[in-house]
C-alpha positions as CSV (number, residue, x, y, z in Angstrom):
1,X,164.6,-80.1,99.0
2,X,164.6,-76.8,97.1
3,X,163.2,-73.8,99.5
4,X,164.1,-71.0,97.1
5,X,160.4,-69.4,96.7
6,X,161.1,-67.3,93.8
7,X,161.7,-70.4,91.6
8,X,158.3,-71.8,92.7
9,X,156.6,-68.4,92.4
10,X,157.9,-67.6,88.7
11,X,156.7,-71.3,87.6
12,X,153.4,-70.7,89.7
13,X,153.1,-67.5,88.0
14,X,153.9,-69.2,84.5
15,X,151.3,-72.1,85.0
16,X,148.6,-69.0,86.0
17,X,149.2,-67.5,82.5
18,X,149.2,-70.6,80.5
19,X,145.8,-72.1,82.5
20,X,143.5,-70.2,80.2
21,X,142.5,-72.7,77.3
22,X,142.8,-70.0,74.8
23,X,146.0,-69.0,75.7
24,X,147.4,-72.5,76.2
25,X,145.6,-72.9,72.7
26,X,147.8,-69.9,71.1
27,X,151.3,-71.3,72.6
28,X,150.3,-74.3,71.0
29,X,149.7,-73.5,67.7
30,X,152.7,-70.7,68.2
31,X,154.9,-74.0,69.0
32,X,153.3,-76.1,66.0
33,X,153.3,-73.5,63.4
34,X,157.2,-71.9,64.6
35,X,155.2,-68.5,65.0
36,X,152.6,-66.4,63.7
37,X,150.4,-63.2,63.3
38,X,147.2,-62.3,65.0
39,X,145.2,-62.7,61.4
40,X,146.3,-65.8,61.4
41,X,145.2,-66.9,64.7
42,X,141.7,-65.2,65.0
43,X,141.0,-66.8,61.8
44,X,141.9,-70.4,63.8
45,X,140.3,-69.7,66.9
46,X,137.1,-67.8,65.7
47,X,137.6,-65.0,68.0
48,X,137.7,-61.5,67.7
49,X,141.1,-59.5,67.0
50,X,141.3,-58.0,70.2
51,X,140.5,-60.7,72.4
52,X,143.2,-62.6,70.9
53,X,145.5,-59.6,71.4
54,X,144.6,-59.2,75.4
55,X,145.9,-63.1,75.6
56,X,149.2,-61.9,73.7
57,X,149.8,-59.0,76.3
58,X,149.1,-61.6,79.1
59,X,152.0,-64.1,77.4
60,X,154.2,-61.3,76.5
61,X,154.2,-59.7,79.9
62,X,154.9,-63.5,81.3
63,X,158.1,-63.5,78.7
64,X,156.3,-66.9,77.5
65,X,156.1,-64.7,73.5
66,X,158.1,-62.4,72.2
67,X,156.7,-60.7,68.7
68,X,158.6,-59.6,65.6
69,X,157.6,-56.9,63.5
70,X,158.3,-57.5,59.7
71,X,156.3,-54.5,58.0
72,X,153.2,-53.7,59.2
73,X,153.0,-57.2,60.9
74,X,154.4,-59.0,63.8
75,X,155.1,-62.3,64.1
76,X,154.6,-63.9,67.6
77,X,156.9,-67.0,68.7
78,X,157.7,-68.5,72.0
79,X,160.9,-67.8,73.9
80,X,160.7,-69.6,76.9
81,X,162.3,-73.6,76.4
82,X,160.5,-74.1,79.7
83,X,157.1,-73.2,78.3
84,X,157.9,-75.0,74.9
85,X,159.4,-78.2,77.0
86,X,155.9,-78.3,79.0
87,X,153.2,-78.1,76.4
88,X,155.3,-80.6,74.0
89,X,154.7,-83.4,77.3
90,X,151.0,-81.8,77.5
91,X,150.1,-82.9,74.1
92,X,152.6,-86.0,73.7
């Protein structure tokens, strides 16, 4: 049996960020689509610009998203295989 806590708190702390259905909703699409802007998803989830943008800051600062800036835009993927791994059995 594994007893290192830090593996089990990073993945509890990882779970905590994606258990909000918005955000889970965003690493979705983020997954499906290969990345995208904020304009592109307020328009999918039909939520205000900075709502979406406090659920970004909560994936980025989990390292689940990173963002790309091309021009006045950034484009937001996911970086973490664990992350990608788990929401592709989610939705299987």
């Amino acid at each position: 049996m594994n007893t290192n806590s830090n593996d089990f708190n990073e993945t509890a702390e990882m779970l905590k960020v994606l258990a909000h259905p918005i955000r889970l909703c965003i690493v979705k699409g983020l997954i499906e689509n290969g990345g995208c802007n904020v304009s592109h998803m307020q328009d999918c989830l039909g939520i205000p610009q900075s709502t979406v943008s406090q659920h970004l800051q909560k994936l980025k600062t989990a390292g689940i998203i990173e963002g790309k800036r091309n021009g006045l835009e950034i484009n937001y993927t996911v970086c973490d295989e664990k992350v990608i791994n788990l929401v592709n059995t989610l939705f299987e």
